[in-house]
N, C-alpha and C positions, 0 to 999 in steps of 0.2 A: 239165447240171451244176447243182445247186443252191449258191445264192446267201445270203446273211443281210447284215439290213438294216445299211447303210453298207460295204457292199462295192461295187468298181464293174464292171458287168454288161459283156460284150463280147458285140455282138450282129454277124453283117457274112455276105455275100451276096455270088454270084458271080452276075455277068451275063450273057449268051449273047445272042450277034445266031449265030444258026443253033443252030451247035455250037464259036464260038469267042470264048473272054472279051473284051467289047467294052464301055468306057465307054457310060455313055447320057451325053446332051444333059442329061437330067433326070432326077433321084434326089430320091427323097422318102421319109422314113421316119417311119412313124405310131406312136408309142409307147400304147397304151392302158392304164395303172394300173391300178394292183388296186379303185381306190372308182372307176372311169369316165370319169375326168375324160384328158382326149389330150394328148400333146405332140406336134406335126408338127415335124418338122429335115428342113433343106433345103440346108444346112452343114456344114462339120467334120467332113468324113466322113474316114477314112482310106483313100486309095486305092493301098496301093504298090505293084499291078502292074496290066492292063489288067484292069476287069471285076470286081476284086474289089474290095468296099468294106464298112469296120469303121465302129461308133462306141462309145464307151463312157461309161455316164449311172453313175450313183449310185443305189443302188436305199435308197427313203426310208421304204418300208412293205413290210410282208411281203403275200405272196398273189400272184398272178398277173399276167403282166406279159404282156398281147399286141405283136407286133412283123409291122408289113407294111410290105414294102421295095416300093416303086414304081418302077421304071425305065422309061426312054421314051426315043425319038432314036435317031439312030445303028444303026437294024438293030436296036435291041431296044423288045421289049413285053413287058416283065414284070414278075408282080407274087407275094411271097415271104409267107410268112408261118411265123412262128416264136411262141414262148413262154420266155421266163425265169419261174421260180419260185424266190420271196424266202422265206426260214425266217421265224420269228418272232424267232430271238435275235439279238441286238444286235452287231452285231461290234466286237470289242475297238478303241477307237480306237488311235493312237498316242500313245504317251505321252512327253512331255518329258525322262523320265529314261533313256527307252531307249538303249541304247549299240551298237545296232546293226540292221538293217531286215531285215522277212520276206525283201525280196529277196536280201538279202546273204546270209540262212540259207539258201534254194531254191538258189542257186547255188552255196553251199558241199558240201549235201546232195545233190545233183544232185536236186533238186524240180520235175516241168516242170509239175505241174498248180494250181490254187487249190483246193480241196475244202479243204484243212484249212489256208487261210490265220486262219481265226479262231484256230486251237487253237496256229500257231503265232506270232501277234503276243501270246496269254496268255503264250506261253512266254522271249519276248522281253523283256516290260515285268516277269513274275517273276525271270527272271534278272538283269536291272539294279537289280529293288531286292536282290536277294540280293549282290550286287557292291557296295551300299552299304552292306548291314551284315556284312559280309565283312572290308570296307577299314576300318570303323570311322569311315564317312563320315553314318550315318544321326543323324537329328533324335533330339534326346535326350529328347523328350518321347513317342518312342514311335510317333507318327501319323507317316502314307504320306506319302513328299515328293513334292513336284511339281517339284521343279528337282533336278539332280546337278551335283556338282563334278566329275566325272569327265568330263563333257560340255562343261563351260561355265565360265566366270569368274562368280562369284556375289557378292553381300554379305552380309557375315554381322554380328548385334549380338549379343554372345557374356559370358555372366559365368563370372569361374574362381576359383575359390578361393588365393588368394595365396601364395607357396610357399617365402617368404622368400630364393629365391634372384634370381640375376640373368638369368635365362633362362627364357622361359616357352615352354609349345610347346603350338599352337593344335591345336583341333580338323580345318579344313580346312586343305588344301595344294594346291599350292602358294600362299605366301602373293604376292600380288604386288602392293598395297600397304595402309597402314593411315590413317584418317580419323579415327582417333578412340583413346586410350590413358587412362583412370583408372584409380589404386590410392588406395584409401579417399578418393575425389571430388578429388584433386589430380592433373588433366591434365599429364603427361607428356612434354615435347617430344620434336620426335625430335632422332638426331645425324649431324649430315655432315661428322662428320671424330671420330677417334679420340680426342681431346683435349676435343672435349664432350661432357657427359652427355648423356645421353638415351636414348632405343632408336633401333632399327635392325632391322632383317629377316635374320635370319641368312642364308649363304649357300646353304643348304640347301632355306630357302624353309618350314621347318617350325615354327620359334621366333619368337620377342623378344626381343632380345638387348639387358641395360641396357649402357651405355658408363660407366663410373665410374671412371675415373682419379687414380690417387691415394686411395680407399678401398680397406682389407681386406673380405675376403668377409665374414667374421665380425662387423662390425661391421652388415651394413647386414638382419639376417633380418629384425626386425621394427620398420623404419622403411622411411617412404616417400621420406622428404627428411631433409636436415641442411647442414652448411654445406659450400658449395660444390656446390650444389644437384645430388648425387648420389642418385640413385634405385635402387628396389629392386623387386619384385614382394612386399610387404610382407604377411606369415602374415595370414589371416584366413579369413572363409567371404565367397563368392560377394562381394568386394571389390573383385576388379577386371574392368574392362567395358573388350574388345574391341571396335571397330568396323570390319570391315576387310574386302578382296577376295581371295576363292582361288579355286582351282580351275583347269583346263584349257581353251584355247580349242580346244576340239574333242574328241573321243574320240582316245587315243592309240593310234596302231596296236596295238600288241601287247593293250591293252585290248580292244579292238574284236577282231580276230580269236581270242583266247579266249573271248569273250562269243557271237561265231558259232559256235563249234565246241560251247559250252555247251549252247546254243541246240538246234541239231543234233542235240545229244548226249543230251538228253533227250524230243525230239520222238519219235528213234526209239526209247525205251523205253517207249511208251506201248503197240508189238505187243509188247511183253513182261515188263510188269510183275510181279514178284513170280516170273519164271521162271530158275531157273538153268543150265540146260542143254536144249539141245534135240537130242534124237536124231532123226537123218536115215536110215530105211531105206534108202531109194534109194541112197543112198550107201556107207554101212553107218559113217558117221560121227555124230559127235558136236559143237554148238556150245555151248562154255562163253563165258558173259557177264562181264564183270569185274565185280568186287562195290564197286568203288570209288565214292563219292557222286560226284566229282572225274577229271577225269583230272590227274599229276603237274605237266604240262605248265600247266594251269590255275591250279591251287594256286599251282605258282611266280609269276603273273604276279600273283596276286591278292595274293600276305605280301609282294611287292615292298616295298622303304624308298620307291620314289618313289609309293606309291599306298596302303600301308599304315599306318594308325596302330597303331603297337604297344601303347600302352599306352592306356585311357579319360583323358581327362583332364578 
């Protein structure tokens, strides 16, 4: 089976004292590299029944990997020999954004072999960043992110343009809490109780909700303060600065198993790209493919309110 570098190689050997699987006393396995240089292991083998024994290395350059297995003791004398061959291309590391693992796709897909773990850990870390600009979770400046909220509790330092009302709604979510609040450079307390100004996290987990008690709406669009120190998200451009934590501790299920089925779902489009029908002689039938980029089941998880930002802000 071929291999590509940063994948990890499974090499393993059955032993025979005659004609029946028998541990040796001594195992020894010679690794020789593609530039010559040896690793001997003498360790860590995996052995979970009598006689048969696995290891598995990392393969760190392409070309040819010799393997001699040495057994001895116990009724056995023997000695094995095999080859792994490394590609040149680089296998896709995993990526911090990803919302879900090759293994989890092979087991959904019914996948029992590695041949095309590299094409589908691509297909993995493309579908999570597709899930962040989907959700309305990606970097506004355009460049690949390297952390998701979808995954993980993040920090974010955030400027929005001021909207003169009293509720602002951030870009990530969930919000769980804030470190930091200015509208035009006047820090903002927050409020823990109904009767003080301040902000507050809405229930929702999506906004900033001012507390201003005893002000009309009308009065506070473009002011930040007044007396009786009531606030406002006061009109301006990029005036007020965000410091604050959102996001998921974890992938949420229903995320995660759309993101597998995703996954899955476009691994097997790759035997048939661009095809809409396949007629089966044999048969004397016909497969049509759905022309959907999506399944509905997807969609719905992904325009979710609790993962969705509806509107840029």
């Amino acid at each position: 089976m071929p291999y590509f570098i940063g994948q990890t190689a499974v090499s393993s050997v059955t032993f025979l004292a005659g004609v029946t699987p028998t541990n040796p006393t001594s195992v020894i396995l010679t690794i020789t590299n593609p530039d010559t240089t040896q690793t001997v292991i003498t360790t860590g083998f995996s052995n979970p029944v009598a006689g048969v024994y696995s290891y598995d290395f990392i393969l760190g350059e392409s070309g040819v990997y010799s393997l001699q297995w040495v057994g001895s003791g116990n009724g056995v004398t023997q000695t094995t020999y095999g080859t792994i061959y490394s590609g040149s291309s680089t296998f896709p590391p995993v990526s911090p954004i990803d919302l879900c693992t090759i293994a989890q796709v092979k087991s959904f897909a019914g996948i029992t072999d590695d041949q095309s773990d590299d094409k589908l850990q691509l297909c993995v870390t493309s579908a999570a960043t597709y899930w962040l600009w989907r959700t309305g979770r990606q970097s506004n400046n355009g460049q690949l992110q390297t952390q998701s909220s979808l995954n993980s509790i993040l920090s974010f330092n955030e400027w929005y343009d001021g909207n003169g009302n009293f509720e602002l709604f951030l870009r990530q979510t969930p919000v769980s809490a804030v470190s930091l609040l200015t509208v035009n450079t006047v820090t903002i307390p927050s409020s823990n109780a109904s009767n003080v100004p301040g902000y507050v996290i809405d229930s929702h987990g999506k906004s900033l909700v001012m507390r201003s008690p005893g002000q009309e709406y009308g009065q506070m669009r473009y002011m930040t303060s007044r007396i009786g120190s009531t606030y406002s998200f006061a009109r301006g451009r990029q005036n007020v600065n965000v410091q604050y934590s959102a996001g998921f501790n974890g992938t949420p299920f229903d995320v995660q198993e759309k993101c597998i089925e995703m996954v899955a779902l476009n691994y097997r489009r790759f035997n048939w790209q661009d095809q809409r029908s396949n007629t089966k002689p044999e048969s004397m039938g016909t497969v049509t493919y759905r022309d959907w980029e999506l399944t509905p089941g997807i969609v719905s998880v992904m325009e979710s309110p609790m993962y969705n930002r509806r509107a840029a802000v």
